[in-house]
N, C-alpha and C positions, 0 to 999 in steps of 0.2 A: 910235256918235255921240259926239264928243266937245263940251264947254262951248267956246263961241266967244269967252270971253276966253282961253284958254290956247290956240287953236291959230294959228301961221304959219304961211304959205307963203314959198317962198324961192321965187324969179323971177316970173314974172307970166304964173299960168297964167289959162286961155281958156275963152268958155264953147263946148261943143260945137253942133253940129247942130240938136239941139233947142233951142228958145229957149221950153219953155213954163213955167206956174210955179214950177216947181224946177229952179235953175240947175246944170246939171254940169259944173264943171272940168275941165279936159285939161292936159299938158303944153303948151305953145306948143313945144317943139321934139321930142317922140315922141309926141306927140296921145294917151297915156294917162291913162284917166280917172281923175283923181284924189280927187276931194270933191264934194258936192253940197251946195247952200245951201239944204235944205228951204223952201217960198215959208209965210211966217207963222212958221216957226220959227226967232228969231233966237237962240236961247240954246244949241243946238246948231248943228253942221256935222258930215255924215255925212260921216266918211272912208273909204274904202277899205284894209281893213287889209295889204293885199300893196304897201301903199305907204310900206310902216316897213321899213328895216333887218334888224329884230327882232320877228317876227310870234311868237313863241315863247310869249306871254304870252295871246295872243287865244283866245277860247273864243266861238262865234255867239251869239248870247242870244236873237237875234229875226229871223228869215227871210221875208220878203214875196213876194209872185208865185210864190209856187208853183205855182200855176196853169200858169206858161208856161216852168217848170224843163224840163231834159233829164231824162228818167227816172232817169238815171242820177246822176246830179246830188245829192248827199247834204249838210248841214252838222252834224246832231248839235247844230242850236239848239236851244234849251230851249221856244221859242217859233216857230209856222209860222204863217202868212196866207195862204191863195189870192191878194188882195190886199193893203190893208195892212190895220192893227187899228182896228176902230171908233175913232171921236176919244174916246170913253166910258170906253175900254180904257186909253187911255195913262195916264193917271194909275198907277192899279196896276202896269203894265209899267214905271214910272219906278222905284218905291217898292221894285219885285221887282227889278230890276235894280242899285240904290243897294246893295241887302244884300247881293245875287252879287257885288257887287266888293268888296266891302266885308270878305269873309271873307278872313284870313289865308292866305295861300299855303301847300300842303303840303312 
């Protein structure tokens, strides 16, 4: 998730299929999904990290639906959900997350 004052989009992507609380962006011209606008969360936008140039940097922190993963299916997140995290939960996963990025690069 990134803070929603620092992220643009460049062209005018589209919502997909789904239209229910949480909006998910598409390309308008290769229909991939790019962002979702969590519904209540406006201080984030979940991007899609295969949709950077440079994914080099990225590390999962936090994995949801696991529930409905291919078995096969691995991320090496620090953090897994069958679905997502109690709303109780986010707090601490914000404050643990703030610090994981927050450390110096090796």
């Amino acid at each position: 998730m990134f803070p929603t004052n620092g992220f643009v989009v460049e062209g005018e992507p589209v919502i997909g299929g789904l239209h229910g609380e949480h909006r998910h962006f598409f390309c308008s011209h290769c229909k991939s999904w790019m962002f979702t606008r969590p519904h209540g969360v406006d201080q984030f936008v979940n991007v899609r990290p295969t949709m950077f140039d440079d994914v080099s940097w990225f590390a999962p922190f936090i994995e949801t639906y696991t529930s409905e993963r291919l078995p096969w299916a691995t991320t090496h997140a620090r953090h897994s959900f069958e679905k997502f995290p109690a709303m109780g939960d986010y707090g601490d996963l914000v404050v643990e997350y703030a610090k994981h990025v927050a450390k110096p690069a090796n």
